[in-house]
MDAnalysis code that builds the backbone (N, CA, C; Angstrom):
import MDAnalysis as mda
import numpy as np

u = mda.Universe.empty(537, n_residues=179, atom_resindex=np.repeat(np.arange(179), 3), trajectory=True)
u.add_TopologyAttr("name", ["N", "CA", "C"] * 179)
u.add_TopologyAttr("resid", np.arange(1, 180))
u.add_TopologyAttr("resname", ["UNK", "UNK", "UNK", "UNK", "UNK", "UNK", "UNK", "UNK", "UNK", "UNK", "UNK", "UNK", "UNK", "UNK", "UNK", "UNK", "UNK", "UNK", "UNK", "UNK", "UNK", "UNK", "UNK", "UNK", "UNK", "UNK", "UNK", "UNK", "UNK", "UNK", "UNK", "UNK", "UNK", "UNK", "UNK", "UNK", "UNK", "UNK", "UNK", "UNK", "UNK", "UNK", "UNK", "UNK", "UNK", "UNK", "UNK", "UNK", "UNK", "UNK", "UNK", "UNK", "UNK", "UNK", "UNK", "UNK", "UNK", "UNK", "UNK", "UNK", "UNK", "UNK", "UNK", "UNK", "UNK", "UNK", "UNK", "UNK", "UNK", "UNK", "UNK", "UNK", "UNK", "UNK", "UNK", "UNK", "UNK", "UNK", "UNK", "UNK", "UNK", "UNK", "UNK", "UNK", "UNK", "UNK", "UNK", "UNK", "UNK", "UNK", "UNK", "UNK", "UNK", "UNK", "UNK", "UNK", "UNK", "UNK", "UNK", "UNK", "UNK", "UNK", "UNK", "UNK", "UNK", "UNK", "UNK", "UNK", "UNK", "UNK", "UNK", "UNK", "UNK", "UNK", "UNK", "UNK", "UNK", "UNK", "UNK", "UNK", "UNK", "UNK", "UNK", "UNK", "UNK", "UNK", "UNK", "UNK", "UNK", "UNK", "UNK", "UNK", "UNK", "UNK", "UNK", "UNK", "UNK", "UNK", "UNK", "UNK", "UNK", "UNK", "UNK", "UNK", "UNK", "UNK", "UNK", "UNK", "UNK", "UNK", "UNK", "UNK", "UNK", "UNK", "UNK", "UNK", "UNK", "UNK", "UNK", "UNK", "UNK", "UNK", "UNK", "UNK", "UNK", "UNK", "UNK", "UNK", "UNK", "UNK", "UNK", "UNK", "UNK", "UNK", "UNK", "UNK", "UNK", "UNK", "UNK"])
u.atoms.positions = np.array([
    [168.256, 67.456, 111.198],
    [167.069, 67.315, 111.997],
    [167.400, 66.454, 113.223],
    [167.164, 67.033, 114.300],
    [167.653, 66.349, 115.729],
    [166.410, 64.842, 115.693],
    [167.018, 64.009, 116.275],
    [166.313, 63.038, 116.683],
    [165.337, 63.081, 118.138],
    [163.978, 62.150, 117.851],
    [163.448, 62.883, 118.858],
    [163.401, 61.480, 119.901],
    [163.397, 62.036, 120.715],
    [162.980, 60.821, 121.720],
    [162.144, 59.904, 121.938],
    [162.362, 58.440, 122.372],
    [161.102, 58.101, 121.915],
    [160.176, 58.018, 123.228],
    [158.962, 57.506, 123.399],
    [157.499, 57.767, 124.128],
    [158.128, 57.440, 125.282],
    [157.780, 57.848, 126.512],
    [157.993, 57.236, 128.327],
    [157.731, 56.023, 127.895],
    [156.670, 55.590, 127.379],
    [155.928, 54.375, 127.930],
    [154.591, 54.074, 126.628],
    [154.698, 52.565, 126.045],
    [153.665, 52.416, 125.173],
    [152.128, 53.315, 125.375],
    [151.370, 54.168, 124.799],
    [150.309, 54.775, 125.370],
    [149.318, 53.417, 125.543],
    [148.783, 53.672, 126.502],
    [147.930, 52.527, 127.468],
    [146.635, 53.096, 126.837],
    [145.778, 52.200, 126.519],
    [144.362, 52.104, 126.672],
    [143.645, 52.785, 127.877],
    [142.764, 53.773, 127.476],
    [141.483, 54.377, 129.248],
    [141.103, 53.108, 129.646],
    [140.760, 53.098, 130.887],
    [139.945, 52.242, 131.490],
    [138.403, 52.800, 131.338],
    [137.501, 51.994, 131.310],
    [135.954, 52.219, 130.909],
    [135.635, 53.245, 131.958],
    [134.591, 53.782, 131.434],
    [133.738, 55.069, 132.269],
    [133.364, 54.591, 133.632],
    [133.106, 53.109, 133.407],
    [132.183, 52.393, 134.926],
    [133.000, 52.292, 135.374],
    [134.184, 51.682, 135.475],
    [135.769, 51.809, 136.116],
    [136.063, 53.074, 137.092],
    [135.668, 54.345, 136.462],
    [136.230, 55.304, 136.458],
    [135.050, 55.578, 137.595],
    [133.837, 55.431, 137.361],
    [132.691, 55.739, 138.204],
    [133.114, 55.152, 139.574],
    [133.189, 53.555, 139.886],
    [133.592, 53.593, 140.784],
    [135.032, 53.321, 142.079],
    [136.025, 54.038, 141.498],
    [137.183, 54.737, 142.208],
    [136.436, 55.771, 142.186],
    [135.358, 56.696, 141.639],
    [135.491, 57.678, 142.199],
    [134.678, 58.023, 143.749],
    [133.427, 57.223, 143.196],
    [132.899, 56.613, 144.280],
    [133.727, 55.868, 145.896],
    [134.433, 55.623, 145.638],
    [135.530, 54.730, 146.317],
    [136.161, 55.926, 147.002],
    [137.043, 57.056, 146.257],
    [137.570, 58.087, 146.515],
    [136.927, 59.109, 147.585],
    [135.398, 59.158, 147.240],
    [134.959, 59.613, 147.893],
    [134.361, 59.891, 149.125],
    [134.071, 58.411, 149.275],
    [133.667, 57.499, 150.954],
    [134.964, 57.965, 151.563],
    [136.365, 57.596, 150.812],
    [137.810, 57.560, 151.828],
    [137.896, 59.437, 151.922],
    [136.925, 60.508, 151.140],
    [137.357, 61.353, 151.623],
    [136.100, 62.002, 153.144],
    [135.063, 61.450, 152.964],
    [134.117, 61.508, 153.452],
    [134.668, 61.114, 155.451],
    [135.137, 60.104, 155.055],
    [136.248, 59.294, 156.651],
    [137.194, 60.121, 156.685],
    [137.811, 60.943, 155.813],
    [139.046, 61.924, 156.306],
    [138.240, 63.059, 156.904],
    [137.358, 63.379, 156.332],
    [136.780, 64.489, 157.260],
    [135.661, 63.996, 158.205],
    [135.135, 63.219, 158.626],
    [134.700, 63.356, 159.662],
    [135.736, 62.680, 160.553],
    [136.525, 61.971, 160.315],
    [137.833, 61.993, 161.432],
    [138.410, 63.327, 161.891],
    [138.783, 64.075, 161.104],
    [139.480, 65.547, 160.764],
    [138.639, 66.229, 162.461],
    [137.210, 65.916, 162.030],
    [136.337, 66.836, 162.643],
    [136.568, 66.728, 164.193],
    [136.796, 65.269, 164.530],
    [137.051, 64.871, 165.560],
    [138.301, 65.158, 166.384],
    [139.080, 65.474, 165.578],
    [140.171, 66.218, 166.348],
    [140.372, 67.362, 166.975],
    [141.122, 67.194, 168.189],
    [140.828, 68.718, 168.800],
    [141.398, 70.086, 168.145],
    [141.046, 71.140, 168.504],
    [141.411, 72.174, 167.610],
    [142.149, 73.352, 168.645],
    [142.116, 72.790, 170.032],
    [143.326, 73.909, 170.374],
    [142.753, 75.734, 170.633],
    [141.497, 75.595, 170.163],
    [141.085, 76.886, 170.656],
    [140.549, 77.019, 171.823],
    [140.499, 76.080, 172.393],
    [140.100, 76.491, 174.351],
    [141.447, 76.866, 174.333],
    [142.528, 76.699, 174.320],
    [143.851, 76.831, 175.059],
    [144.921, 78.512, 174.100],
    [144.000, 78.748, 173.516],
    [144.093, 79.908, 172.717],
    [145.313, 79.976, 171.447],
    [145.094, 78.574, 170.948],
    [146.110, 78.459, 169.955],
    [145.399, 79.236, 168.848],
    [146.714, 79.344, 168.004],
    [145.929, 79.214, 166.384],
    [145.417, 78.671, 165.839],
    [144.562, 79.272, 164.438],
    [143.818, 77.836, 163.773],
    [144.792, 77.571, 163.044],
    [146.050, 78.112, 162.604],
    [147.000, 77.246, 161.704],
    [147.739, 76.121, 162.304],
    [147.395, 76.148, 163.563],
    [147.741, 74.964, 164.295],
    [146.994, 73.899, 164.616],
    [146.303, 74.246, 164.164],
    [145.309, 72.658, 164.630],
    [145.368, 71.460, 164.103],
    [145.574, 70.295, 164.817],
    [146.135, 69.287, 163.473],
    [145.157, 68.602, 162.945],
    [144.103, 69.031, 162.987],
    [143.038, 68.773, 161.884],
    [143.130, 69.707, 160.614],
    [143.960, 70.264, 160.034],
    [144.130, 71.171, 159.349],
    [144.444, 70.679, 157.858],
    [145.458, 69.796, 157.987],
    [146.213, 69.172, 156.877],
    [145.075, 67.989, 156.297],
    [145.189, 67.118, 157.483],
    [143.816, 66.407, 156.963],
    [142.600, 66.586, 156.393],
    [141.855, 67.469, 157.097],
    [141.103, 68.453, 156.252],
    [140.829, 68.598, 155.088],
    [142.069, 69.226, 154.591],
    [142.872, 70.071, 153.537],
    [142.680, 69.122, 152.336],
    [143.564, 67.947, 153.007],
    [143.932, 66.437, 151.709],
    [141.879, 65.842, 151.193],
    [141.703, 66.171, 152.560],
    [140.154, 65.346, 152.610],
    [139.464, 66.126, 151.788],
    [139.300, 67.427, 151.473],
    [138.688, 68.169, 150.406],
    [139.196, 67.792, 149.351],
    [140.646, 68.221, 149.144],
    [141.040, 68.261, 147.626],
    [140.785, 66.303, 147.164],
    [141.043, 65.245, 148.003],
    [140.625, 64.286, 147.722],
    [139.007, 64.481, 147.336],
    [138.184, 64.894, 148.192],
    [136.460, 64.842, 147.363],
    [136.623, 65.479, 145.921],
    [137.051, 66.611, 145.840],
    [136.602, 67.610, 144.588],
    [137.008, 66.948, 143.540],
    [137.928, 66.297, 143.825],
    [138.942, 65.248, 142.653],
    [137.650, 64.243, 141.942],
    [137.531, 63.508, 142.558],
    [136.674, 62.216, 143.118],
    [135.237, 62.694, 142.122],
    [134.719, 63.967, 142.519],
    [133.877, 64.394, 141.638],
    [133.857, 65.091, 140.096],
    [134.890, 65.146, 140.513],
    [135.640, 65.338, 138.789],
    [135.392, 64.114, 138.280],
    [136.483, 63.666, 138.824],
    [136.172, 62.116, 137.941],
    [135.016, 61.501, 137.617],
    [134.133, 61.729, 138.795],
    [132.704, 61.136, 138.742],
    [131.849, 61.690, 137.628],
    [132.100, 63.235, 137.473],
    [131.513, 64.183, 136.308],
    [132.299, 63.446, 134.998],
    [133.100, 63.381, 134.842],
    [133.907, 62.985, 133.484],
    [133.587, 61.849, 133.024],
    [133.374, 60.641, 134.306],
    [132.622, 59.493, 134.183],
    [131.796, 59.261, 133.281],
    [130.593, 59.816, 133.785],
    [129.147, 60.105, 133.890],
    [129.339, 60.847, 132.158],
    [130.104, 61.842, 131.639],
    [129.917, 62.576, 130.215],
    [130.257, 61.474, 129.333],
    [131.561, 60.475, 129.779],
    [131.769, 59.248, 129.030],
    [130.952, 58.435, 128.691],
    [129.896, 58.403, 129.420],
    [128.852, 57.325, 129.328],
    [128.683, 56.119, 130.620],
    [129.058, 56.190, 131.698],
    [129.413, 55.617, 132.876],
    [127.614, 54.742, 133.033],
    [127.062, 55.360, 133.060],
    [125.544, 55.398, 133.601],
    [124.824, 54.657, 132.496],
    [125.297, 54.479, 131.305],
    [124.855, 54.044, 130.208],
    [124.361, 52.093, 129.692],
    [123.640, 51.955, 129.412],
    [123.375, 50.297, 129.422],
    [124.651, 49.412, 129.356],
    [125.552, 50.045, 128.120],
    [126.812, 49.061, 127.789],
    [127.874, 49.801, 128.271],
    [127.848, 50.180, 129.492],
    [129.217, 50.915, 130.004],
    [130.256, 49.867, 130.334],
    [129.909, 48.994, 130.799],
    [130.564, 47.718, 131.604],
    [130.938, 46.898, 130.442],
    [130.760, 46.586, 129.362],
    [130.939, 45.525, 128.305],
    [132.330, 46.125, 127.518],
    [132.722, 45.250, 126.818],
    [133.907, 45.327, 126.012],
    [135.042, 46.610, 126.800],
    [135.778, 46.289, 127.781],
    [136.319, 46.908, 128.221],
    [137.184, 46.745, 127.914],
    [138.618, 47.799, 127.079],
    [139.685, 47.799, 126.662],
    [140.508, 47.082, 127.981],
    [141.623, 46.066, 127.604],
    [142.351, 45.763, 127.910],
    [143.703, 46.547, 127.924],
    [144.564, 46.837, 128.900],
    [145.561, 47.405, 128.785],
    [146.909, 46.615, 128.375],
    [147.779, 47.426, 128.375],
    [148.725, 46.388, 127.444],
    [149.772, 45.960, 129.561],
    [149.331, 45.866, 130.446],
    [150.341, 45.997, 131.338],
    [151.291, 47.011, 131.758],
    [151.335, 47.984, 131.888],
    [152.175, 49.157, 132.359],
    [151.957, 49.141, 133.971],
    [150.199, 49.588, 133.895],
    [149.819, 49.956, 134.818],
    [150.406, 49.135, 135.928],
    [150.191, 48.095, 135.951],
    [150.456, 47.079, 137.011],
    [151.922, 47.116, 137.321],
    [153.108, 47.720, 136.768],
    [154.373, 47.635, 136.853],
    [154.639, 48.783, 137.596],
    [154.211, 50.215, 136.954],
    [154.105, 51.064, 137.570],
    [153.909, 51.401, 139.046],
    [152.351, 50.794, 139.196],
    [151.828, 50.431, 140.247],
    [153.070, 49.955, 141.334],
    [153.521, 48.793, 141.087],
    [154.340, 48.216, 141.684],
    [155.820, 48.984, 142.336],
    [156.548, 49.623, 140.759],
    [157.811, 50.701, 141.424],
    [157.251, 51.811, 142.583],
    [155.825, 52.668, 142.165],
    [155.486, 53.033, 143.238],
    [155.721, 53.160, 144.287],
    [155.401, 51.341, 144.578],
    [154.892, 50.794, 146.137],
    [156.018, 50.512, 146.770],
    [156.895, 50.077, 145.762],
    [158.244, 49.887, 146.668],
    [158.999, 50.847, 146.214],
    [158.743, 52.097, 145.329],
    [159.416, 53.273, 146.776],
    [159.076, 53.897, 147.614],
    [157.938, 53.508, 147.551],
    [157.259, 54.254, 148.976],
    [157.269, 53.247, 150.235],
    [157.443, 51.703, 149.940],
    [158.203, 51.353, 151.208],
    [159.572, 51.657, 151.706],
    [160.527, 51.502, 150.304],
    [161.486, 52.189, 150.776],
    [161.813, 53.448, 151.623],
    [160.724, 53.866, 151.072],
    [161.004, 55.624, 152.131],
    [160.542, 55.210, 153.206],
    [159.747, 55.025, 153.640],
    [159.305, 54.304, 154.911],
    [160.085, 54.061, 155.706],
    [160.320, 52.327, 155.075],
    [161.379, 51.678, 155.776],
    [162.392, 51.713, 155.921],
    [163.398, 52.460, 154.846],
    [164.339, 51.778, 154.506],
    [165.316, 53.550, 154.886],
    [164.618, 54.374, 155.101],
    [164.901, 56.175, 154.398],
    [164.434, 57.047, 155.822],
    [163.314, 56.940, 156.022],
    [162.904, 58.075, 157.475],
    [163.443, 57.079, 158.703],
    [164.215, 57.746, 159.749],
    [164.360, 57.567, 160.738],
    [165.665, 56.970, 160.568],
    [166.305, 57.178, 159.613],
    [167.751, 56.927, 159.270],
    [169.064, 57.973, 158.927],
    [167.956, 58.732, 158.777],
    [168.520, 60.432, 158.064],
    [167.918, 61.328, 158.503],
    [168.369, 62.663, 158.229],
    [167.679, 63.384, 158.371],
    [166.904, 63.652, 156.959],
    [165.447, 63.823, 157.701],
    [163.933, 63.826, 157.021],
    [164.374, 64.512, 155.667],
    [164.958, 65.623, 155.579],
    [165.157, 66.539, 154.301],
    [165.486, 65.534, 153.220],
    [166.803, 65.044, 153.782],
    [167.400, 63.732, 152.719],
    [166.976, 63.074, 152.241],
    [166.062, 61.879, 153.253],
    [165.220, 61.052, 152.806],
    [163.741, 61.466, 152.201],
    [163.570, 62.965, 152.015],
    [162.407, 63.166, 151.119],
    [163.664, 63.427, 150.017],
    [164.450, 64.062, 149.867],
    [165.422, 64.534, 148.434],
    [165.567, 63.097, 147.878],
    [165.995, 62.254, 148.711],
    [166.579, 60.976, 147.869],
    [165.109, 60.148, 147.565],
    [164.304, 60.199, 148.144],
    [162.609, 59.631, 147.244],
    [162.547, 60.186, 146.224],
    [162.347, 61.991, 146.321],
    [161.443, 62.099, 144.860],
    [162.724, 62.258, 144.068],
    [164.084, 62.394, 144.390],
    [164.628, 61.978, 143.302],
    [164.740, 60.872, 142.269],
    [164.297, 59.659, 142.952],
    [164.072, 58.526, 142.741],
    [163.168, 58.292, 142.192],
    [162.085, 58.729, 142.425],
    [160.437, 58.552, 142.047],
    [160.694, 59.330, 140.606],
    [160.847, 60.691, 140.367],
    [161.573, 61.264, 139.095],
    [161.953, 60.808, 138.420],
    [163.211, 60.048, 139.214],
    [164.283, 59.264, 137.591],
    [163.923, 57.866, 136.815],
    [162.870, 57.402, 138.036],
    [162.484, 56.428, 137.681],
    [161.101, 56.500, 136.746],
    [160.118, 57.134, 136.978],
    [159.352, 57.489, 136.267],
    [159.460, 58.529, 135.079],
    [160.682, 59.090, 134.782],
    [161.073, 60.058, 133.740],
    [161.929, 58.917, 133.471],
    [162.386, 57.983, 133.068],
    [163.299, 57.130, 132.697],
    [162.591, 57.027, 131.012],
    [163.735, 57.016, 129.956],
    [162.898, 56.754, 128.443],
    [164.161, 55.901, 128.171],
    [164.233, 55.015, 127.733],
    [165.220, 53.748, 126.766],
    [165.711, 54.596, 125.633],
    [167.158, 54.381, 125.184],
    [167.243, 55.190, 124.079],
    [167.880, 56.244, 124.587],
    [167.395, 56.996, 124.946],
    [168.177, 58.525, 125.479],
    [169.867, 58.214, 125.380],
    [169.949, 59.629, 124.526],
    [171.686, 59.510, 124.343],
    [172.072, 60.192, 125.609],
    [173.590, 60.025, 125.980],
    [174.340, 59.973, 127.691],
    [173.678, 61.586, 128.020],
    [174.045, 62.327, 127.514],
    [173.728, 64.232, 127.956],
    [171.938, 64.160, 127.888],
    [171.153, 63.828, 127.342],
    [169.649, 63.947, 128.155],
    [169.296, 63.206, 129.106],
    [170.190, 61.722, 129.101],
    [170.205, 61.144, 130.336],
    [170.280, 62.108, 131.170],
    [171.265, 62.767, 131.572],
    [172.357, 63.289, 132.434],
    [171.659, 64.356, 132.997],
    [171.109, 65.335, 131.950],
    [169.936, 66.053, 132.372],
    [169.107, 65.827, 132.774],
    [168.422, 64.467, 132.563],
    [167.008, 64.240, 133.087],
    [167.681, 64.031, 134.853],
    [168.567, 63.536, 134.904],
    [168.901, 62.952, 136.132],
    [169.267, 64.301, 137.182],
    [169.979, 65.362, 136.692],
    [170.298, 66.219, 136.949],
    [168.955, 67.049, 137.593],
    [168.074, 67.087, 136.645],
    [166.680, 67.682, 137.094],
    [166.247, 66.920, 137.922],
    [165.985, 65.755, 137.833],
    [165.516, 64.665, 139.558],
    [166.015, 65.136, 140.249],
    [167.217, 65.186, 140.158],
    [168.140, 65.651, 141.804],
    [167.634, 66.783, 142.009],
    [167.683, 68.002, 141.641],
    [167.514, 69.264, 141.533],
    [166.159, 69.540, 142.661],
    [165.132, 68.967, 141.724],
    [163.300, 68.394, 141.876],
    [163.692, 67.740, 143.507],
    [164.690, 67.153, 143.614],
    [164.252, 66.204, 145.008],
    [164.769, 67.121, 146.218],
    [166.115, 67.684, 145.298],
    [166.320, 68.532, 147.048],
    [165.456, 69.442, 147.432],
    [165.167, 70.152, 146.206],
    [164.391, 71.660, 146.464],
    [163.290, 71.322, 147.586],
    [162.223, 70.017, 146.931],
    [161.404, 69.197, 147.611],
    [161.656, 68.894, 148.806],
    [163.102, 68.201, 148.848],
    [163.077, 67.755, 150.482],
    [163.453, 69.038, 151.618],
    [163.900, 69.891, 150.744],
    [163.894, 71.240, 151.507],
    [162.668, 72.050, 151.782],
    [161.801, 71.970, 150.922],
    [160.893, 73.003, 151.391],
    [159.314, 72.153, 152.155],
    [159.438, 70.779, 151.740],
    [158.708, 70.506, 152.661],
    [159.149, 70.482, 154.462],
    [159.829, 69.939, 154.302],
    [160.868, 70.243, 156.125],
    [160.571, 71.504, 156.244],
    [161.173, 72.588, 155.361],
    [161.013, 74.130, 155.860],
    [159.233, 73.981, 156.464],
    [158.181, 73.909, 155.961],
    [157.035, 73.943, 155.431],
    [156.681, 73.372, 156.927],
    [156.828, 72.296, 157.316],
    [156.356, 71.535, 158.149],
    [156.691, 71.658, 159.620],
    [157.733, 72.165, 159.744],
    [158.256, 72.674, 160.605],
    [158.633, 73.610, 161.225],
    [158.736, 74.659, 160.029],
    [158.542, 76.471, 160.549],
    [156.947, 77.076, 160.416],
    [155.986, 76.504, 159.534],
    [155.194, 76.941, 159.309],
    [153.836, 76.397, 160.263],
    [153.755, 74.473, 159.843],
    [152.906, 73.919, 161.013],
    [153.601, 73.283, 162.262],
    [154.547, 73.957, 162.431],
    [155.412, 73.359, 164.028],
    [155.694, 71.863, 164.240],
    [155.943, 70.890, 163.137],
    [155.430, 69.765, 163.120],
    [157.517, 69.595, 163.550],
    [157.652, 68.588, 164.662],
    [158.421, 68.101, 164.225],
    [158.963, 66.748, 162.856],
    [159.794, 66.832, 162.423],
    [160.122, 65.714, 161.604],
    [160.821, 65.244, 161.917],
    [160.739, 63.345, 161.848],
    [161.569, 62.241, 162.565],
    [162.776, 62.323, 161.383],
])
């Protein structure tokens, strides 16, 4: 009988329904400002462009799928009991993940930032993020050397394809140059 691997990560406690109510709330104002910013941008049809060109397009785009999200959550909330007298009381404590997580995140996404665009070319420095973001968040303790090797193998894999087809994407499709 093969041995099985053990968990990513201790399973964490939900955060309460009221929690959940308002990020979604929260989510939703920030998508509410993506689109009426969006709106404000010019769109290029006096000058007889396309509408796949307009660079209110993408924003847009994020600014919807950010609302619909937002109301999900808000619906899922709300079935949990969000709205309810004792929604707010005895709120599970998490054991700390989140906050660590949180953290690798942030500094790889400064890293890409800072440390990755405008140093390389763009393809790279998206391949070498989400490879990173992958191995680091697919990382399990334990793993014998060959699922290591694989997992790592698949990051890489995951990051070029990624840093390739967004460049393709962005640049043949919405004319965008990339720094």
């Amino acid at each position: 009988m093969p041995d099985e691997p053990p968990p990513l990560l201790p399973p964490e406690e939900p955060l309460p329904p009221r929690t959940d109510l308002w990020v979604a709330a929260s989510f939703l104002a920030f998508s509410a400002a993506i689109l009426v910013l969006a709106w404000q941008m010019p769109t290029y049809t006096d000058q007889g462009g396309p509408i796949y060109n307009a660079p209110a397009l993408v924003p847009s785009f994020y600014g919807v799928v950010i609302g619909l999200l937002s109301v999900w959550l808000a619906a899922r909330a709300v079935r949990a009991g969000a709205l309810g007298p004792t929604a707010g009381r005895d709120a599970p404590r998490t054991n700390g993940n989140s906050n660590g997580r949180l953290a690798l995140a942030a500094g790889l996404g400064i890293l890409f930032i800072v440390g990755l665009i405008g140093r390389m070319p763009f393809w790279l420095a998206a391949a070498i993020f989400v490879t990173l973001f992958i191995a680091a968040f697919e990382w399990r303790p334990g793993l014998d050397a060959k699922s290591r090797l694989r997992s790592l193998a698949t990051a890489l894999l995951q990051g070029v394809l990624t840093g390739l087809l967004v460049t393709l994407v962005f640049e043949r499709l919405f004319l965008v140059r990339l720094p």
